[in-house]
FITI-994028 format. One record per residue: residue in three letters; x, y, z of N, C-alpha, C in turn; residue number from 1. Coordinates in steps of 0.02 Angstrom, whole numbers, plus 50000, padded with zeros to 5 digits. Layout:
residu|n_u|n_v|n_w|ca_u|ca_v|ca_w|c_u|c_v|c_w|num
ALA|X|Y|Z|X|Y|Z|X|Y|Z|NUM
...
//
This chain:
residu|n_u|n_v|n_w|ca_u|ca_v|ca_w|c_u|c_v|c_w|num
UNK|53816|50745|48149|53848|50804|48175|53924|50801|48170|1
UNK|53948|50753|48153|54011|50732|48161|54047|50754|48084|2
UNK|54017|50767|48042|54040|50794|47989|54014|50844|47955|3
UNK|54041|50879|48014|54014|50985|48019|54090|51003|47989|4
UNK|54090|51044|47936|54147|51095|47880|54193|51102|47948|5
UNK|54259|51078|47934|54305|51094|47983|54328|51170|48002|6
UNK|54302|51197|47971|54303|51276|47995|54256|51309|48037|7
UNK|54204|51269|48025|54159|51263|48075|54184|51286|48151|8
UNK|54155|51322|48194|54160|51299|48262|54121|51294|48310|9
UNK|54124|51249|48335|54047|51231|48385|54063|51237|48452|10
UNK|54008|51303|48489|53995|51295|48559|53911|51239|48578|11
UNK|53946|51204|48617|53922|51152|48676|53889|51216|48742|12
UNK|53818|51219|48722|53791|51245|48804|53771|51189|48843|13
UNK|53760|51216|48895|53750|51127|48946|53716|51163|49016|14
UNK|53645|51176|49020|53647|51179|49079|53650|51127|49158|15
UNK|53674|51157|49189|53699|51106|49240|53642|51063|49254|16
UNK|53666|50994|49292|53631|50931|49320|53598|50988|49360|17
UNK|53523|50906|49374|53481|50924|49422|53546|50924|49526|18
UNK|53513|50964|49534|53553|50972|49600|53487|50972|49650|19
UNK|53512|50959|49731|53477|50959|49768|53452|51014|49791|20
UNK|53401|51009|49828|53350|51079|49856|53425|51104|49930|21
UNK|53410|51180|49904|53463|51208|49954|53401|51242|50011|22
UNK|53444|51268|50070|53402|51273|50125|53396|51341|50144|23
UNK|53435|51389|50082|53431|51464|50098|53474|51496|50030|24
UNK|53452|51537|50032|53488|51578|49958|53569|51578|49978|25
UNK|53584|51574|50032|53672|51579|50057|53682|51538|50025|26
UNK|53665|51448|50039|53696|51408|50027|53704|51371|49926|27
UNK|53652|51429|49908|53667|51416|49824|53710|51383|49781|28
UNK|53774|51428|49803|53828|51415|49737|53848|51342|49780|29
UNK|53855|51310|49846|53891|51249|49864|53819|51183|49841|30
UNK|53761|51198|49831|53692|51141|49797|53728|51068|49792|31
UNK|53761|51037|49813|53774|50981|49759|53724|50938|49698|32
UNK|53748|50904|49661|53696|50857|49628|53670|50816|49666|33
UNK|53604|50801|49636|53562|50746|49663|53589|50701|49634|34
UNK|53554|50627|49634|53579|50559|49635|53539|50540|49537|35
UNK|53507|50577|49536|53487|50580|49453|53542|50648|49436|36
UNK|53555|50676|49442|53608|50745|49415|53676|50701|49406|37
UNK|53659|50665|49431|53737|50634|49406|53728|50587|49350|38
UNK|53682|50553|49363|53697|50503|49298|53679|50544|49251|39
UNK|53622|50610|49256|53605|50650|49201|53659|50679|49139|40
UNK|53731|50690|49207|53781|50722|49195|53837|50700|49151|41
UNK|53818|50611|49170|53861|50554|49133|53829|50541|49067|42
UNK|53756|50550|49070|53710|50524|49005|53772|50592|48949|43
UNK|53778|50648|48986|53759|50713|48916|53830|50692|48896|44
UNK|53879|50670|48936|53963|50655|48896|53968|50612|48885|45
UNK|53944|50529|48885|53934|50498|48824|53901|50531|48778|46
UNK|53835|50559|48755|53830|50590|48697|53864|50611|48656|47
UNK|53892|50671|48707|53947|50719|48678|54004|50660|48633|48
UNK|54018|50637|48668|54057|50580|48657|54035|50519|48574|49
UNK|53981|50493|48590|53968|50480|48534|53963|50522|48472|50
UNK|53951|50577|48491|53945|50641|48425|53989|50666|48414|51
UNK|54040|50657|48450|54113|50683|48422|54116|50754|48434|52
UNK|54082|50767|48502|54093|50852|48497|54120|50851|48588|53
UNK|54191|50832|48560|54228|50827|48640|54260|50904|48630|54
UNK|54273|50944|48692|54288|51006|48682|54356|51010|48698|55
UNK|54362|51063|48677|54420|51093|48681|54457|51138|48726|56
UNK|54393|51159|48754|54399|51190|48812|54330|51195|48838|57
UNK|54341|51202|48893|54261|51199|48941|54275|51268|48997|58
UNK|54223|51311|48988|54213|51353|49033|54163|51336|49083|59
UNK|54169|51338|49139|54116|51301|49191|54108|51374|49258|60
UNK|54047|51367|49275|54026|51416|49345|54066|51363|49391|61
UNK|54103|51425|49430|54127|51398|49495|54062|51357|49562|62
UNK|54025|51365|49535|53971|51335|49590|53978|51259|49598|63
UNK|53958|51223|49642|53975|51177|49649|53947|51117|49619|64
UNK|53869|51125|49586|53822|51101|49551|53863|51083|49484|65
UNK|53898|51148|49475|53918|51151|49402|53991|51111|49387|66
UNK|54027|51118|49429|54101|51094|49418|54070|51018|49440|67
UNK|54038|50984|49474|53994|50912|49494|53982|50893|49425|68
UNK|53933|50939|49390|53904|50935|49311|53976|50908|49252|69
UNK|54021|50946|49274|54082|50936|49222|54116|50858|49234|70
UNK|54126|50863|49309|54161|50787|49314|54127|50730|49301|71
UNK|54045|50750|49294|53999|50679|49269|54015|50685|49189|72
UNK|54005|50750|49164|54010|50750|49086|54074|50722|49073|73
UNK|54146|50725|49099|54227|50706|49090|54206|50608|49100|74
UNK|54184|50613|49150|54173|50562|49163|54140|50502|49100|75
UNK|54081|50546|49091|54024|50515|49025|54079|50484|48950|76
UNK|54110|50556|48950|54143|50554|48876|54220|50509|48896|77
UNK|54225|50485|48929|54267|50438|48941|54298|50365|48967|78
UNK|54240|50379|49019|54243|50317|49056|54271|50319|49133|79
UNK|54311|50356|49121|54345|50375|49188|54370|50442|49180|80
UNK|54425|50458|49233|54442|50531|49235|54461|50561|49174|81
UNK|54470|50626|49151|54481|50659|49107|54553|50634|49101|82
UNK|54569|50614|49053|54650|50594|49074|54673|50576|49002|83
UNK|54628|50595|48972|54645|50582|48878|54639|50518|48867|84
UNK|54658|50510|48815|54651|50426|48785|54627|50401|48722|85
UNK|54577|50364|48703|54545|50369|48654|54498|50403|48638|86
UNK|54466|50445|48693|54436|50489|48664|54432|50551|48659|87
UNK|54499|50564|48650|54544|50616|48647|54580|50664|48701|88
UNK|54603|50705|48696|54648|50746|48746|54607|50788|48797|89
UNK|54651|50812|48833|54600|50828|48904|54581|50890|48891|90
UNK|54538|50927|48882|54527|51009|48866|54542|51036|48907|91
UNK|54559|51090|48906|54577|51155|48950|54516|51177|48978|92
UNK|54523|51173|49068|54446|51173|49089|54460|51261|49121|93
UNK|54434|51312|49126|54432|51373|49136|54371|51358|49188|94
UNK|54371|51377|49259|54318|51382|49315|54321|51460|49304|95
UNK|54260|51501|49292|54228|51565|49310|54177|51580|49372|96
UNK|54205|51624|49385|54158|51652|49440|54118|51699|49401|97
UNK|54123|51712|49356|54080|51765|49319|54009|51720|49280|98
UNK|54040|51661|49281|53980|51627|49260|53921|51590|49302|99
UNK|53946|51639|49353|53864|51596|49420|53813|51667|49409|100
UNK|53775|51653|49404|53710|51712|49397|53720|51771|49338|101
UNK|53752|51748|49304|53762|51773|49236|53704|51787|49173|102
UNK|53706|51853|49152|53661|51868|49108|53683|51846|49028|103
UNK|53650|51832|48985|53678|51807|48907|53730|51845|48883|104
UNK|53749|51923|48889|53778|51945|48880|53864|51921|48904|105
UNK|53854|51925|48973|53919|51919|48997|53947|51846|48998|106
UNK|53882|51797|48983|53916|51708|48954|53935|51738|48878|107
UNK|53922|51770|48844|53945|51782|48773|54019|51790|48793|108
UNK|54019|51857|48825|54076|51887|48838|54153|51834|48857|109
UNK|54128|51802|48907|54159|51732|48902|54161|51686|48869|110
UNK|54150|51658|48827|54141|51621|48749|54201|51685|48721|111
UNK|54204|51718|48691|54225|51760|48663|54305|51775|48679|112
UNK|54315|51736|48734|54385|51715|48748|54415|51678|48757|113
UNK|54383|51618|48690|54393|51574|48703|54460|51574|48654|114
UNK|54520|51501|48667|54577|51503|48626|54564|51494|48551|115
UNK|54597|51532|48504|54557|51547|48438|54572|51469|48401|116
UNK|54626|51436|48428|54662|51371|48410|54603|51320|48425|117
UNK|54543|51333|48473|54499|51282|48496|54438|51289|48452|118
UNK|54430|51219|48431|54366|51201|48382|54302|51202|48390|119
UNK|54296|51167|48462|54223|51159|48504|54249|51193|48571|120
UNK|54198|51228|48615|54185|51242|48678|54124|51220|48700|121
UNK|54133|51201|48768|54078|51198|48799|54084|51232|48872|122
UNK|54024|51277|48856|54002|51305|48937|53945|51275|48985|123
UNK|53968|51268|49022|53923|51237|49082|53904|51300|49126|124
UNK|53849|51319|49138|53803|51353|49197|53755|51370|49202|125
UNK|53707|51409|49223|53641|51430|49231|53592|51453|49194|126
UNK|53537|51432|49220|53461|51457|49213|53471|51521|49247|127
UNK|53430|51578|49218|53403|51590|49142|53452|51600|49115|128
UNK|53525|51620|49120|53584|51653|49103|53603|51609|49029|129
UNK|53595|51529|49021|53632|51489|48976|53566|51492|48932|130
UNK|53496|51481|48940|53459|51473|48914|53453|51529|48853|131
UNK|53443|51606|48883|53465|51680|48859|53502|51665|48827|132
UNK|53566|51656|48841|53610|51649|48770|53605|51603|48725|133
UNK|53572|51536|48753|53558|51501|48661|53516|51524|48627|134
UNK|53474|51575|48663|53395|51622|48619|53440|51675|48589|135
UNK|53492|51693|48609|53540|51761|48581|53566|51756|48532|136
UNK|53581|51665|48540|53627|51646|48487|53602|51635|48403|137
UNK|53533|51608|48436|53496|51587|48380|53410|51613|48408|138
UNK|53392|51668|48385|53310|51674|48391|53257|51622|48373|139
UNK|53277|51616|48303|53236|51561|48280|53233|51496|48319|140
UNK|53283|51493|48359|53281|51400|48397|53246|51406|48451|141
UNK|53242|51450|48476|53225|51431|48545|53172|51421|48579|142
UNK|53169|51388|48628|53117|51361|48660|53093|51393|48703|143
UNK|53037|51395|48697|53007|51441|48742|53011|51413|48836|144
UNK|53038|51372|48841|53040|51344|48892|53108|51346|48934|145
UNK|53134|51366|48884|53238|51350|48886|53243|51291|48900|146
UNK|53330|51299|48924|53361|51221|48932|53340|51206|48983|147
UNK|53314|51121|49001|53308|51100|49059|53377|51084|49089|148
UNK|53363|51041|49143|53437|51038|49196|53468|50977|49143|149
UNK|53541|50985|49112|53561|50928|49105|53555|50937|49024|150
UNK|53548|50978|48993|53512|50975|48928|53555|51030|48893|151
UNK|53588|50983|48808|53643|51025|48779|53633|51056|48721|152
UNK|53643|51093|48711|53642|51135|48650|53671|51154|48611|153
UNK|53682|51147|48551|53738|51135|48504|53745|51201|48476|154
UNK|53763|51233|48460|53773|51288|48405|53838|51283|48362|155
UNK|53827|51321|48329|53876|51299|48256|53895|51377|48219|156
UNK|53944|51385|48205|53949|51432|48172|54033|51451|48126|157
UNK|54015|51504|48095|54086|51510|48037|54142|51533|48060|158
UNK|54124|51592|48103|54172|51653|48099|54209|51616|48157|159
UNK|54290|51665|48206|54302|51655|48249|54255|51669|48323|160
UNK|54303|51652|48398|54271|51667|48452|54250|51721|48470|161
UNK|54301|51775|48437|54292|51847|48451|54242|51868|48418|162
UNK|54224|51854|48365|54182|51878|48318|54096|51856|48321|163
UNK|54081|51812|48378|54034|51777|48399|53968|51818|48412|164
UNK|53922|51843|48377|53880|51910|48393|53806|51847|48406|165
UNK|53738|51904|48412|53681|51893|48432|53675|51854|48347|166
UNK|53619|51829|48365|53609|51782|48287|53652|51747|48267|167
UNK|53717|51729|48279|53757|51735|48242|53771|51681|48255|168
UNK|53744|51628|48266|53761|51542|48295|53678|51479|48290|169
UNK|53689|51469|48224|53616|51444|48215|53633|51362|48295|170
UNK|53558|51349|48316|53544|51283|48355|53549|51225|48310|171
UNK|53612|51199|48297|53605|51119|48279|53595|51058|48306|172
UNK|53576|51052|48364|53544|51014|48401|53546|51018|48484|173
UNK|53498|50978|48494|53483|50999|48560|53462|50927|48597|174
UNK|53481|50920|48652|53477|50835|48693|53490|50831|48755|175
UNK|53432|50816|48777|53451|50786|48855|53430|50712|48879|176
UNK|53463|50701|48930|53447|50634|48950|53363|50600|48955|177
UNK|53346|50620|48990|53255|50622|48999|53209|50649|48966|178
UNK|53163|50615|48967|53092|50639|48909|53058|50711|48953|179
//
């Protein structure tokens, strides 16, 4: 994967770590991770990390599951805090509130603003919302099951961010920590 046409640009989907059982629909967006959601979270940014698809920018749901999800993935692909180094510079992390209970459409919509200067993105957030959009992105890939918790999805494609339509991002791979 590491020697994808540099014009290429690849969005990173990621739905968030496993998180703990909440005790009422109020307390949703604050869920933290469970004690597997984290290492889940660390497994997917080493990956990322070994595959050379460190981003460029990361759009993440303000929920608390999800920004938890990012600092295990910063964490994974580095070793320690996001703080650059050898494995490269710190991406520009964008927290959305538009991305907690989000339909495929409106995660497009966000992708779609992303900086045209950035090579890879990765978005971090929800079931069904992230799953929908990797089926949007690519019909032919998808699983009838969607993404599980923790589980990334590669897409690949030519054009710019703006230009990012339905079909229009074949699935080049797909990986999560657990069988």
């Amino acid at each position: 994967m590491t020697d994808a046409d540099p014009d290429t640009l690849t969005l990173v989907l990621l739905r968030h770590a496993k998180a703990e059982q909440g005790s009422d629909a109020a307390d949703d967006a604050e869920r933290p991770l469970s004690a597997r959601g984290n290492a889940d979270a660390a497994a997917a940014g080493a990956w990322l990390a070994h595959h050379g698809l460190l981003p460029d920018v990361v759009i993440c749901s303000t929920a608390r599951r999800t920004r938890q999800t990012w600092h295990g993935v910063a964490m994974g692909m580095t070793g320690s805090p996001p703080e650059g180094g050898p494995t490269g510079p710190r991406p520009t992390v964008r927290y959305e509130p538009g991305a907690y209970d989000a339909h495929p459409e409106e995660l497009l919509s966000l992708v779609r603003t992303v900086d045209p200067a950035a090579r890879t993105a990765l978005l971090i957030a929800h079931n069904p919302g992230i799953s929908l959009l990797s089926a949007l992105l690519d019909p032919e890939g998808v699983d009838d099951e969607g993404l599980r918790t923790a589980e990334l999805a590669v897409h690949r494609f030519p054009s710019g961010w703006a230009e990012l339509s339905r079909a229009g991002a074949p699935l080049t791979a797909r990986h999560t920590a657990r069988d």
